[in-house]
C-alpha positions in Angstrom: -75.5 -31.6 -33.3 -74.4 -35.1 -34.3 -71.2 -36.5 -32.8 -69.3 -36.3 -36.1 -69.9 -32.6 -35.9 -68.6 -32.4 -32.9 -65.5 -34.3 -33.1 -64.6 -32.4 -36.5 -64.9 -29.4 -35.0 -62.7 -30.3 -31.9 -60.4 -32.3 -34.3 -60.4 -28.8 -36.3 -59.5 -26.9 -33.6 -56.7 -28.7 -32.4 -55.1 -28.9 -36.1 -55.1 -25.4 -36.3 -53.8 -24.7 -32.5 -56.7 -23.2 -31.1 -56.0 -25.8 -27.9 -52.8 -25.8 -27.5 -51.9 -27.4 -24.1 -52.4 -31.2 -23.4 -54.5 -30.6 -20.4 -57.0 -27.9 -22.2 -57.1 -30.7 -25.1 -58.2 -33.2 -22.5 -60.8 -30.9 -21.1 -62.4 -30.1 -24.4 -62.4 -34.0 -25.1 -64.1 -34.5 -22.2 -66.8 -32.3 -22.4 -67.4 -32.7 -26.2 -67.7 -37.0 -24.8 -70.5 -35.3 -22.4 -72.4 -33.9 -24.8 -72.0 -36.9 -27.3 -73.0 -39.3 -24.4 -76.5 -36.9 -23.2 -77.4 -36.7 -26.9 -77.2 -40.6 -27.7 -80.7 -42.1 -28.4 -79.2 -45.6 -27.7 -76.5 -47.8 -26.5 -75.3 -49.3 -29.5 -74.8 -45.5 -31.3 -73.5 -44.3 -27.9 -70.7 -47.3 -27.8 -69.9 -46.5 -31.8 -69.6 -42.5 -30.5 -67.5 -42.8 -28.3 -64.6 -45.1 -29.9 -65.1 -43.1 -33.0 -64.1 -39.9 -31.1 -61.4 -41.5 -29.3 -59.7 -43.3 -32.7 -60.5 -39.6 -34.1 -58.2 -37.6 -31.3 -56.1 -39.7 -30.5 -54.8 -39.8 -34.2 -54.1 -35.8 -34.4 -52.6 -35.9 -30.9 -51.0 -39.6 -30.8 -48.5 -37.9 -28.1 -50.5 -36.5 -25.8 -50.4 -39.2 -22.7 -53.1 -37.4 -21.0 -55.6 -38.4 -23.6 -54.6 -41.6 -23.7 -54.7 -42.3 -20.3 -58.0 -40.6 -19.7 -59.5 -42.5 -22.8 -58.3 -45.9 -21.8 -60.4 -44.9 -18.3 -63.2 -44.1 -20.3 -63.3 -46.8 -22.5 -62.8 -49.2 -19.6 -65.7 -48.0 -18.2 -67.3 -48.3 -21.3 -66.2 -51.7 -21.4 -68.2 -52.7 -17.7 -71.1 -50.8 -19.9 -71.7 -53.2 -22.6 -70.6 -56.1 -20.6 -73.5 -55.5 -18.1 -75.9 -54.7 -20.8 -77.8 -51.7 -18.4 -80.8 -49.7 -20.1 -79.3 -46.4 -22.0 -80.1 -43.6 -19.2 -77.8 -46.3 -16.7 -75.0 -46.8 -19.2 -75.4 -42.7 -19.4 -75.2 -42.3 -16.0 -71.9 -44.4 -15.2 -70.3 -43.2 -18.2 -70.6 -39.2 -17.1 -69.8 -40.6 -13.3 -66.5 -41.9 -14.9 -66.0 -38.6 -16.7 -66.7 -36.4 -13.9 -63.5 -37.8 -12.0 -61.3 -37.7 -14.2 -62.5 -34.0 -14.8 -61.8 -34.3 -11.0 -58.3 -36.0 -10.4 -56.9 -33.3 -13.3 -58.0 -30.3 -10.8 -56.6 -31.7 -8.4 -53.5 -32.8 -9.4 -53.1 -28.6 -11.2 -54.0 -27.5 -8.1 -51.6 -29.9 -5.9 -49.0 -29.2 -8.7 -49.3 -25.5 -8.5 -48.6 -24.7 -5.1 -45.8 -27.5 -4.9 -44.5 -25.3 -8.1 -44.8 -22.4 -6.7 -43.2 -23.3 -3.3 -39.6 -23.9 -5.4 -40.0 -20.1 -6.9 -37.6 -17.8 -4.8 -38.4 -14.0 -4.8 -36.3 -12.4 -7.4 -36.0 -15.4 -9.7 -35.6 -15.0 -13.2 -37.1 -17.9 -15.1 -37.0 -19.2 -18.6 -40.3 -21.1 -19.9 -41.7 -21.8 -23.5 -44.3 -22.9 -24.7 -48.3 -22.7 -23.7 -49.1 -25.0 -20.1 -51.8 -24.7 -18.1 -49.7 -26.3 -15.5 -47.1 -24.0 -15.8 -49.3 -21.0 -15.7 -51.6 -22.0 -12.8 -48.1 -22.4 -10.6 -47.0 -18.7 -11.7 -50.0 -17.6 -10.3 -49.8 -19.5 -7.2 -46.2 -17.9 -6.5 -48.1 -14.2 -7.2 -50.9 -15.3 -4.4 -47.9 -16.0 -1.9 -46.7 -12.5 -2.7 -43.1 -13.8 -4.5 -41.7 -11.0 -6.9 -40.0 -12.5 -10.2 -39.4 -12.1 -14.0 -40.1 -14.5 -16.8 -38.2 -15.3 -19.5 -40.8 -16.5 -22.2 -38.8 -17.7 -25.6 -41.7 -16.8 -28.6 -41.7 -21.0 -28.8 -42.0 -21.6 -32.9 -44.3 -23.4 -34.6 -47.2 -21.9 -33.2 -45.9 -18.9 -31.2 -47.4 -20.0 -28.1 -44.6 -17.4 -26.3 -46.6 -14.5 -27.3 -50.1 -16.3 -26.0 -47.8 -17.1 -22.7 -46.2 -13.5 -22.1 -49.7 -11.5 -22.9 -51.1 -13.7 -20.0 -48.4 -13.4 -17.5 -48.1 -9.8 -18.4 -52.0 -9.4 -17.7 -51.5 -10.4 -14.6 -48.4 -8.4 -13.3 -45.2 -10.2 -13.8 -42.3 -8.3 -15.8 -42.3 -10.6 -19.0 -39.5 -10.2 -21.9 -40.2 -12.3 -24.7 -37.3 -13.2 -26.8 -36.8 -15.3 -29.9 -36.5 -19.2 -29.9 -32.6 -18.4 -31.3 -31.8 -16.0 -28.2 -32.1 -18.6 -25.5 -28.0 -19.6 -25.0 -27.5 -15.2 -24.9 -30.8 -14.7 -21.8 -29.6 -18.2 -20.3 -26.7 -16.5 -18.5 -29.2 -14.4 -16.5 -31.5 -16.8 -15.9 -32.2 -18.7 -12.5 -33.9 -21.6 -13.2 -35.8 -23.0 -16.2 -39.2 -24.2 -16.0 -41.6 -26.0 -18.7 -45.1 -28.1 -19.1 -44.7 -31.5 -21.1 -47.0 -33.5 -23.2 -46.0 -36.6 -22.3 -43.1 -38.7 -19.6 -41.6 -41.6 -20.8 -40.6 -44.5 -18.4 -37.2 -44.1 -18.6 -37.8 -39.9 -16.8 -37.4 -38.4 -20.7 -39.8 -35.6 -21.3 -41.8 -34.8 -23.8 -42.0 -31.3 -24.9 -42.4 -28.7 -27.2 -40.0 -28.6 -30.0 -37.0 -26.4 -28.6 -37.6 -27.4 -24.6 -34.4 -30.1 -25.1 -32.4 -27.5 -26.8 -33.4 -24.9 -23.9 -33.1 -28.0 -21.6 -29.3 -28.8 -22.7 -28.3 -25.1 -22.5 -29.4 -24.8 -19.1 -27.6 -27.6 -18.3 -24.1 -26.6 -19.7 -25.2 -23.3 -17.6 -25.3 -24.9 -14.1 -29.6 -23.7 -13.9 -31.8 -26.7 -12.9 -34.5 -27.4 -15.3 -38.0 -27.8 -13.5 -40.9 -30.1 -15.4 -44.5 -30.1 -14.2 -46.8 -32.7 -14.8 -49.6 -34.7 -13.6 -48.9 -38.4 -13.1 -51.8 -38.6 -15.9 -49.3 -37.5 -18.6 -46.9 -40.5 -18.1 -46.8 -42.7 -21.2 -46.3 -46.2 -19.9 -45.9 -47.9 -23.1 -42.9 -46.7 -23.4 -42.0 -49.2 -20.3 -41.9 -51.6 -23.3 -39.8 -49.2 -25.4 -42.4 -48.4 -27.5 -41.5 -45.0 -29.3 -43.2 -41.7 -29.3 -44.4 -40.3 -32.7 -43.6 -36.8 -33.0 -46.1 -34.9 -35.0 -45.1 -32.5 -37.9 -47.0 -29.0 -38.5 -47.9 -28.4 -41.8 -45.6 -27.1 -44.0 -47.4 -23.5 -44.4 -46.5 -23.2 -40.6 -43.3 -21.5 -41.8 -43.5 -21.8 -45.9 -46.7 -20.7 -47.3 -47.9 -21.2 -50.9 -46.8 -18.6 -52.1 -43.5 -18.5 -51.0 -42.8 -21.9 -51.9 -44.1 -21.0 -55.8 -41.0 -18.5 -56.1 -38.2 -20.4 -54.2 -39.2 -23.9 -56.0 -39.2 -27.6 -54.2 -37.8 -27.7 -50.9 -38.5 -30.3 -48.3 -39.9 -28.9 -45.2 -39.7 -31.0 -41.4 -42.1 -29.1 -38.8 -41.8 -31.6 -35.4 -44.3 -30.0 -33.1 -42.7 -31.5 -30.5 -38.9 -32.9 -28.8 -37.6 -34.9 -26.1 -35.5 -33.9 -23.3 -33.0 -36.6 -22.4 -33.9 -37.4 -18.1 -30.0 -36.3 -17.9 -31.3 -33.0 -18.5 -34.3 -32.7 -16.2 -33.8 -32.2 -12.3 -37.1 -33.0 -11.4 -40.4 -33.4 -12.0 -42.9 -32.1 -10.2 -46.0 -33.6 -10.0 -49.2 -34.1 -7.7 -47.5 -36.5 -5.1 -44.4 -34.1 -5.1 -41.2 -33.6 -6.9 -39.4 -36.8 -8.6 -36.2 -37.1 -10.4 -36.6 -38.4 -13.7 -34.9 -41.7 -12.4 -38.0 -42.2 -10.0 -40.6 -42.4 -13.1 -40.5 -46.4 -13.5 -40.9 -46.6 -9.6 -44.1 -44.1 -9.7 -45.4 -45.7 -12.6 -45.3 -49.3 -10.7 -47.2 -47.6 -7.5 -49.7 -46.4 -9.3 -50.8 -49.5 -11.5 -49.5 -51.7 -8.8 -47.6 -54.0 -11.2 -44.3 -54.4 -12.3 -43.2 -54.4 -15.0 -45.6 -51.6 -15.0 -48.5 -51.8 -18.0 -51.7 -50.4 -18.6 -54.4 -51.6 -20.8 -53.9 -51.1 -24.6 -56.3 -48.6 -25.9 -56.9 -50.8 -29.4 -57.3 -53.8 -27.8 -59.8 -52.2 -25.3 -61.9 -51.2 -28.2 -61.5 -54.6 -29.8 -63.3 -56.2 -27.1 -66.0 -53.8 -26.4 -66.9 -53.9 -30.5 -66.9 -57.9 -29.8 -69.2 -57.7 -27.1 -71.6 -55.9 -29.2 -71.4 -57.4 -32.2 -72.5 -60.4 -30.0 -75.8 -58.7 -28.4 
């Protein structure tokens, strides 16, 4: 299968939300990149394969900082690839290397996130969530291992009705689920103990990025006195927002909530769809994340650790690809 094939397909099935969480986007991306890099016949079609599929995902999910982050690793690599000028099965070989790590760090950090998660869950909570996160699932499990009894609140999270994906699964595997509609959460907040929820992206000023309705359920738990929980992996923080660089929300299409037909018989009406919202870091008590829970005020100090620099900034994607193109239009 060529790699256009591939990355139209993946591309396809993130349009129409058959990945719906950040991390299981990432995951498919990397393992479509795997079999794009085994199939390449040479280094020049395997460097124009792989910036094609990143310029390609990137551009349905601009938001998602996991992506970004992991492709900027990639391409980096990619970068010490064409620089060094190795024969093909090399380049391969440090290019999978690179992917395999990243494919490891993300375990890790679910797995380190999970049972730090699931260490703040108190028998007999009661707890709010939303939309689809594998984060948010894998910690809910992790609390059932340590034997913790509790009920979920799961709100039916519109566009996309991820809340019915998220209370089949938590159902399945023993919790007492009640699924209630987006419009309900102020009524069920008043019962609730504590709200927890996944995010696509953290901004550098501790703001999440979730989906559409987390700030609304984010504010009401507020006014309520219950303390809003975020998980996510370090990889998810969107450092070009250091520079106040703003996140573009993405809109569903319009026959997410109007089809074609309805909108024949009730004539022209404007629709907005944002997929996604962002919780003010006001509203968030922590974050938790693989080196252990942070208040949103802590973000720019993580983000310096980890790239060592202040002000903090990682390598632009674009300009990453502009250099590796130059390189090989000069070989």
């Amino acid at each position: 299968m060529e790699a256009k094939t591939l990355v139209s397909k993946l591309v396809s099935n993130i349009i129409s939300w058959k990945i719906r969480s950040s991390t299981e986007l990432v995951e498919e991306t990397l393992n479509t990149l795997e079999c794009i890099i085994k199939k390449s016949k040479d280094l020049n079609s395997l460097v124009l394969d792989i910036i094609y599929m990143v310029n390609e995902v990137i551009k349905v999910r601009p938001t998602a900082a996991m992506l970004i982050n992991c492709s900027r690793d990639i391409l980096l690599e990619l970068n010490n690839v064409v620089n060094s000028k190795p024969k093909l099965p090399k380049a391969k070989e440090a290019l999978l290397n690179k992917i395999r790590r990243i494919k490891g760090r993300m375990t890790n950090s679910i797995e380190r996130i999970a049972t730090i998660g699931a260490n703040r869950i108190i028998p007999g909570d009661i707890i709010m969530t939303s939309a689809y996160s594998k984060t948010v699932m894998k910690i809910f499990e992790k609390a059932l291992e340590q034997g913790k009894k509790f009920e979920v609140f799961v709100t039916e999270s519109r566009p996309g009705d991820d809340g019915k994906i998220v209370a089949s699964e938590l159902s399945k595997l023993g919790l007492k689920v009640t699924l209630i509609v987006d419009s309900a959460m102020r009524y069920f907040m008043k019962y609730t103990t504590r709200v927890l929820l996944g995010a696509e992206a953290v901004a550098a000023n501790g703001a999440v990025i979730s989906k559409v309705g987390s700030s609304l359920m984010a504010l009401i738990a507020h006014e309520a006195r219950v303390r809003v929980f975020v998980a996510a992996s370090t990889l998810k923080f969107n450092y070009e927002t250091v520079f106040g660089e703003l996140v573009r929300i993405p809109q569903a299409p319009e026959e997410t909530i109007l089809p074609g037909e309805v909108k024949e018989k009730i004539g022209g009406i404007k629709t907005e769809i944002p997929v996604l919202d962002v919780i003010p870091p006001e509203y968030v008590d922590a974050i938790i994340t693989e080196y252990g829970v942070i208040a949103p005020q802590a973000i720019p100090l993580l983000m310096r650790d980890l790239l060592r620099t202040w002000p903090p900034k990682a390598a632009d994607v674009s300009e990453i690809i502009s250099n590796i193109l130059e390189v090989t239009k000069s070989a």
